[in-house]
C-alpha positions as CSV (number, residue, x, y, z in Angstrom):
1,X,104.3,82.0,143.7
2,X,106.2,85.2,142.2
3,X,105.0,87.0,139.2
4,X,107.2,87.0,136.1
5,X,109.0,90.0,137.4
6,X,109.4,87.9,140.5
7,X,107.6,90.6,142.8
8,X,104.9,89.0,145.0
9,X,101.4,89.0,144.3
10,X,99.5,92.2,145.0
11,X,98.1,92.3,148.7
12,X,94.9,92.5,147.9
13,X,94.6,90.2,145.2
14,X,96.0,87.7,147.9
15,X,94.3,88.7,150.5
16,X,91.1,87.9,148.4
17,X,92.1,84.4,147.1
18,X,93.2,83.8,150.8
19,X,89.2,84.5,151.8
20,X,88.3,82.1,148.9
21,X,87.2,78.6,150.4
22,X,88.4,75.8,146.8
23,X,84.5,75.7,146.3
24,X,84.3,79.5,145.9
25,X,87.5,79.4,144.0
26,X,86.3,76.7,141.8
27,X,83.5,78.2,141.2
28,X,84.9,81.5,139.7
29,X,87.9,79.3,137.7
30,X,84.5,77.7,136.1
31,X,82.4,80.7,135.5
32,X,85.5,82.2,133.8
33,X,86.0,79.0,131.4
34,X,82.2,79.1,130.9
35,X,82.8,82.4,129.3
36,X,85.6,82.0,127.4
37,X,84.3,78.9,125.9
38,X,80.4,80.1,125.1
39,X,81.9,82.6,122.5
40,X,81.6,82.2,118.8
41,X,84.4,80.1,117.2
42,X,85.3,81.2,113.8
43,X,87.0,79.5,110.7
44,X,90.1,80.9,109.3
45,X,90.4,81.1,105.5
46,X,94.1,81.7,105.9
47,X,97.3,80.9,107.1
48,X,99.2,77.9,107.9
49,X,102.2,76.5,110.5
50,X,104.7,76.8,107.4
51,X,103.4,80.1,106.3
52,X,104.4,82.1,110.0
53,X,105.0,85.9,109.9
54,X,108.2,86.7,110.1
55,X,110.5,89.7,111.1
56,X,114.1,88.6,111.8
57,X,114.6,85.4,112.9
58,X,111.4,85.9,115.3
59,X,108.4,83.4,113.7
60,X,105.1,83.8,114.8
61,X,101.9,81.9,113.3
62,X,99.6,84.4,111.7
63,X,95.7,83.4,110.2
64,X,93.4,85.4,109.0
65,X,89.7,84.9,109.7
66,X,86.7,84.7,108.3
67,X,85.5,87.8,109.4
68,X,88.6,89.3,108.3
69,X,89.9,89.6,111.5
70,X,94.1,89.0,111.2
71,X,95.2,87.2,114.3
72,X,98.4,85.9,116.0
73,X,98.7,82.5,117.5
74,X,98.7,82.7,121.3
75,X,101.5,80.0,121.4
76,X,103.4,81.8,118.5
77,X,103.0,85.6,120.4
78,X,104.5,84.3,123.3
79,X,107.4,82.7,121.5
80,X,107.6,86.0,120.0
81,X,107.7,88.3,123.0
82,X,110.6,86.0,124.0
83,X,107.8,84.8,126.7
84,X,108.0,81.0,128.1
85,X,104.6,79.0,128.6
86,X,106.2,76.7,131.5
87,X,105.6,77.4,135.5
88,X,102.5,75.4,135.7
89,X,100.4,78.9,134.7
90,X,98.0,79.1,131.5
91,X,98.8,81.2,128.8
92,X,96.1,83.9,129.3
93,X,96.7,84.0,133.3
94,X,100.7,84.3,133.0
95,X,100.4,87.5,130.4
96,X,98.1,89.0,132.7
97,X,100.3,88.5,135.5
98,X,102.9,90.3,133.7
99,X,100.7,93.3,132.2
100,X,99.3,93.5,135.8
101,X,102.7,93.8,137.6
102,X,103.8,96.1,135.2
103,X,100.9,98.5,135.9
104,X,100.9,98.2,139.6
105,X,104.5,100.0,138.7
106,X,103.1,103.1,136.6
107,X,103.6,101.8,133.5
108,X,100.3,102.7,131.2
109,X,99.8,99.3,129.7
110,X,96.6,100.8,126.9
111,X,93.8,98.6,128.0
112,X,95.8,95.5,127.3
113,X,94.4,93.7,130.1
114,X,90.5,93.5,128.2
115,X,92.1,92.5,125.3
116,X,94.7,89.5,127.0
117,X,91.7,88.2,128.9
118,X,89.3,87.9,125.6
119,X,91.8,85.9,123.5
120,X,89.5,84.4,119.9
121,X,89.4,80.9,119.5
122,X,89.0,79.7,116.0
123,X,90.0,76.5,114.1
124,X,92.8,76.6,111.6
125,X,92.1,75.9,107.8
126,X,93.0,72.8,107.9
127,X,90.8,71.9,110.5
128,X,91.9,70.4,113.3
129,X,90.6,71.7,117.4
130,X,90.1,75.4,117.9
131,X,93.1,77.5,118.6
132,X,93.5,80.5,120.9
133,X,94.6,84.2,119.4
134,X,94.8,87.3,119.7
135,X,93.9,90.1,117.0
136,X,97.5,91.5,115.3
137,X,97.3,94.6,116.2
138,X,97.5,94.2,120.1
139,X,101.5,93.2,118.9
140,X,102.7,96.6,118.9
141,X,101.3,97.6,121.8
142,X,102.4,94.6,123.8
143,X,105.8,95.8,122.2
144,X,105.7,99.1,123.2
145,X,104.7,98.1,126.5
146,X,107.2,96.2,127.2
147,X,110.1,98.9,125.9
148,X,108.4,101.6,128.3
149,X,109.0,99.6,131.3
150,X,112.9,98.7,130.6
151,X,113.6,102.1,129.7
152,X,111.6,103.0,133.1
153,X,114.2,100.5,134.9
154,X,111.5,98.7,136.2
155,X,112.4,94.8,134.0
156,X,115.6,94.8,135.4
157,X,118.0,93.0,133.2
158,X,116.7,89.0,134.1
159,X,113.8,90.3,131.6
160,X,115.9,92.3,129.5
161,X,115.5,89.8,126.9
162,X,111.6,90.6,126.4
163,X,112.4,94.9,125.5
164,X,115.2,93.6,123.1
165,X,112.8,91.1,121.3
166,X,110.1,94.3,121.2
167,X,112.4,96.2,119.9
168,X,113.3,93.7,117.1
169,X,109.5,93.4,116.4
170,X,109.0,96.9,116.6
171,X,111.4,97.8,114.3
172,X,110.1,95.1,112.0
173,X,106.4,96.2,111.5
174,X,107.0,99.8,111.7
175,X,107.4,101.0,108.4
176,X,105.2,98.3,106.8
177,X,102.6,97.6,109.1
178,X,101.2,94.7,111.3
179,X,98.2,94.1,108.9
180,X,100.3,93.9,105.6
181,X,102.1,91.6,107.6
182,X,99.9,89.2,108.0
183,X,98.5,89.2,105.0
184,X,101.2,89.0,103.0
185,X,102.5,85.8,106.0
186,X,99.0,83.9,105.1
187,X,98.1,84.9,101.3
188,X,95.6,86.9,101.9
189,X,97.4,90.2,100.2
190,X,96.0,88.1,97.0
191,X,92.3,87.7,97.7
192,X,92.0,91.0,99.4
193,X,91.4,92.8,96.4
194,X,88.7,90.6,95.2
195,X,86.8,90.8,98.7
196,X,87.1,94.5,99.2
197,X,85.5,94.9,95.6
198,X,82.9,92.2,96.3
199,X,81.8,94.8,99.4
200,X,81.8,97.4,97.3
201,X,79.7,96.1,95.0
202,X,77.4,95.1,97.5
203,X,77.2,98.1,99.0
204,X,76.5,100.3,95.8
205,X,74.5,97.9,93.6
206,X,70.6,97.3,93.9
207,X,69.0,93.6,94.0
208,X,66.6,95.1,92.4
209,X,65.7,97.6,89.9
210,X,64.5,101.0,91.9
211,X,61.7,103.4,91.1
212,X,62.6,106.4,88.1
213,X,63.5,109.6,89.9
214,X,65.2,112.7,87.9
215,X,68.5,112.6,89.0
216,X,70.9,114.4,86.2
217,X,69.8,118.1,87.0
218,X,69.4,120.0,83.5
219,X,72.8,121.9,84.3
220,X,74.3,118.7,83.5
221,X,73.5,118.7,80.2
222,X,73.6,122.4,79.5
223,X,76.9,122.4,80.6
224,X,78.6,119.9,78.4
225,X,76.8,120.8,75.8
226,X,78.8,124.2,76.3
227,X,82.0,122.7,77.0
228,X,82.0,120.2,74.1
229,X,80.9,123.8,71.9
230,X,77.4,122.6,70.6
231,X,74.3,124.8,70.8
232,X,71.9,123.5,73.8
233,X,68.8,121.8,72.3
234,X,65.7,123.9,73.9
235,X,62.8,121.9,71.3
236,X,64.4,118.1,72.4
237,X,65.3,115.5,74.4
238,X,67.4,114.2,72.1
239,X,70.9,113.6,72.4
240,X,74.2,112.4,70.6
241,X,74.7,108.9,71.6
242,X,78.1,109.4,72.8
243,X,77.0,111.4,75.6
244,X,76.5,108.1,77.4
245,X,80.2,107.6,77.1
246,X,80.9,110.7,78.3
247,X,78.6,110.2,81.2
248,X,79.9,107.0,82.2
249,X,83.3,108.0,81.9
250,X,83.5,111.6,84.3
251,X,80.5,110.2,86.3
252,X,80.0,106.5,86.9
253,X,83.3,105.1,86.6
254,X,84.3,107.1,89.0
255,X,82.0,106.2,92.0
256,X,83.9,103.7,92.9
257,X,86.5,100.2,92.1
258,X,84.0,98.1,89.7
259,X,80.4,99.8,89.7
260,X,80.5,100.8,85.9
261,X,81.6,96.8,84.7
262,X,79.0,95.9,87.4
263,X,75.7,98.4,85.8
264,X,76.6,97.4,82.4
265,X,76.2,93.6,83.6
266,X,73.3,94.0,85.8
267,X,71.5,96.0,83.2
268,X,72.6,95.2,79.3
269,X,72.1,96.6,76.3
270,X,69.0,95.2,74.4
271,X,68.8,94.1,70.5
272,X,68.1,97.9,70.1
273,X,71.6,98.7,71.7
274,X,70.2,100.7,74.1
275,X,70.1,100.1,77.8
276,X,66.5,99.0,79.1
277,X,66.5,100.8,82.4
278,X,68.9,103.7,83.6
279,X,71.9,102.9,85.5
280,X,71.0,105.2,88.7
281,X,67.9,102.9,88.6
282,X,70.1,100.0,89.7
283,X,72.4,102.0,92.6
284,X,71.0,101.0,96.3
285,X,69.4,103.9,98.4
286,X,71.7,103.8,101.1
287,X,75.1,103.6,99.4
288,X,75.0,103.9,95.8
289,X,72.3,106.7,95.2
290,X,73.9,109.1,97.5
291,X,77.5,108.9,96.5
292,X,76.0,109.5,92.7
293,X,74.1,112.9,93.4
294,X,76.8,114.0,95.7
295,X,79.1,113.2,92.5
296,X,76.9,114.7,90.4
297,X,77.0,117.9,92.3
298,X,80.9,118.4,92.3
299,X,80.6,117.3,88.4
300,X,78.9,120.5,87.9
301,X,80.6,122.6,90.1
302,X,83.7,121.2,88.3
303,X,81.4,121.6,84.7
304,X,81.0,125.5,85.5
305,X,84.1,126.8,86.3
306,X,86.0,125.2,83.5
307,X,86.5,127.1,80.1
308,X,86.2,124.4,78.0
309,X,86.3,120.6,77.5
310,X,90.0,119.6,77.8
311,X,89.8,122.4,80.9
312,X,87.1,120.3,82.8
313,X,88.7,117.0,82.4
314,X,91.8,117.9,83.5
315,X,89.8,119.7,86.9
316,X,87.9,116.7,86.9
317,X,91.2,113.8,86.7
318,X,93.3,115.5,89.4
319,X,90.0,116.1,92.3
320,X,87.9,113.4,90.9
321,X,90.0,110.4,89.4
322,X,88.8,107.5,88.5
323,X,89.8,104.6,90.9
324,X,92.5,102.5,90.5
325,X,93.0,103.7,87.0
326,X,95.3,105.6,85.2
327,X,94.8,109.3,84.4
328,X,92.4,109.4,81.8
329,X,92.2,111.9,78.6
330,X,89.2,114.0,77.5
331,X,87.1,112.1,74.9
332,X,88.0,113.2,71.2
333,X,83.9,112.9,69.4
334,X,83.1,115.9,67.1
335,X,79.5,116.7,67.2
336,X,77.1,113.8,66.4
337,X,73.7,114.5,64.7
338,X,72.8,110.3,65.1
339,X,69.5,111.6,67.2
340,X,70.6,108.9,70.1
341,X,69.3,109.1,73.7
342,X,71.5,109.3,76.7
């Protein structure tokens, strides 16, 4: 039987399923299956038959998984390559065959071959038997792939059709991406943003409260004291109450997407209107802590080589923004004698 570029089978590839007695041969088609079938099969959260991605007039089903993992129907890839799944040959096998041929020939086909060979089987939202895929972003490989060896002369023009339907596809994901792709084919655009904060969040805030260690270095009072031009306190503690706006403003809220909305909830304000624990006391060791004193270092830094007030927050707004919020202005307070605590 020819390959899909209708060159015969490599020699010794042949030579060895010649040697093969159908027991040995079974053996190996079973051990394969064994393996492909013994892998974890996952749930996808998105995606649907009428929802396919799309680029031209070229439809291919798109889900995304569970583990976040964006994949491409193996049926649907095919039909997208401009591949057929008839001549008797499975779907993995008869992409190999191609990906094989074409390297025998000199093209560099990028590791494809691990990938083609390890397709993901998962089972569609609606439920329903597993389905094979492969992970999106083995598309534009597959695509440039298959361009290389046409322009090498080495299709011929019986398989012409596959570098004009990569080229389509190419052209198609380019400028926008294979990932937004698919997430804007299955949905997931819309949820991506909740989960991506919900991992943030997770990453940065405690699930429980952690052991009191100084952490705002003395500096950092001193030098907004300077900047806001108030005398530094040497016989107190004591400090305006709006200081803790000003803190959560140039240095929580700007840790990361949600952490300040997520330490005001995990630790309230009591009766007293005063926060029972400090903030840093809720921030995980690993994630959370860390990115505060490294924050807290370049607030400083920023803190002592700006003039004045309105000088550091405009330093501070164009290196250290706040994410996914606008440009902020420097807090208008005059000097508060109210005795509060930060």
């Amino acid at each position: 039987m020819t390959d899909l570029l209708g060159e015969g089978r490599a020699r010794g590839g042949h030579a060895r399923a010649s040697a093969l007695t159908p027991v040995e041969r079974k053996k190996i088609a079973a051990k394969a299956a064994a393996s492909r079938w013994s892998r974890a099969i996952l749930k996808a959260t998105h995606g649907s038959l009428d929802h396919p991605l799309r680029i031209g007039e070229i439809e291919i089903p798109c889900y995304v998984l569970e583990n976040g993992m964006r994949v491409l129907a193996l049926r649907g890839l095919y039909h997208g390559i401009g591949l057929s799944l008839g001549g008797g040959q499975g779907g993995v096998r008869k992409i190999t065959q191609l990906l094989e041929s074409l390297e025998r020939k000199g093209i560099n086909i990028r590791d494809l071959l691990a990938s083609v060979n390890s397709p993901v089987r998962f089972v569609p939202p609606h439920g329903g038997n597993p389905a094979d895929g492969y992970e999106a972003t083995i598309l534009p490989d597959l695509c440039a792939v298959l361009i290389e060896a046409y322009q090498a002369g080495i299709l011929g023009e019986r398989r012409k059709h596959l570098a004009e339907r990569a080229a389509k596809l190419q052209h198609g994901f380019a400028t926008v991406g294979i990932i937004a792709l698919v997430d804007e084919a299955t949905g997931f655009q819309k949820d991506r943003a909740k989960d991506a904060l919900a991992r943030i969040l997770e990453a940065f805030i405690a699930k429980e409260l952690q052991p009191w260690l100084r952490t705002f270095p003395a500096d950092f009072y001193q030098e907004m004291y300077r900047l806001r031009g108030m005398q530094y306190p040497n016989d107190t503690v004591q400090r305006p109450r709006y200081f803790g706006l000003l803190t959560n403003d140039i240095v929580y809220d700007r840790l990361a997407p949600g952490v300040l909305d997520e330490l005001k909830r995990v630790n309230p304000k009591t009766e007293s209107g005063r926060r029972k624990h400090k903030n840093f006391q809720w921030l995980t060791q690993n994630a959370g802590y860390p990115k505060l004193k490294e924050h807290l270092g370049a607030v400083v830094a920023t803190m002592k080589l700006s003039s004045d007030w309105h000088d550091f927050m405009a330093k501070l707004n164009k290196h250290y923004p706040a994410p996914n919020k606008p440009t902020q202005l420097a807090f208008e307070y005059g000097e508060d004698d109210d005795g509060g605590k930060l």
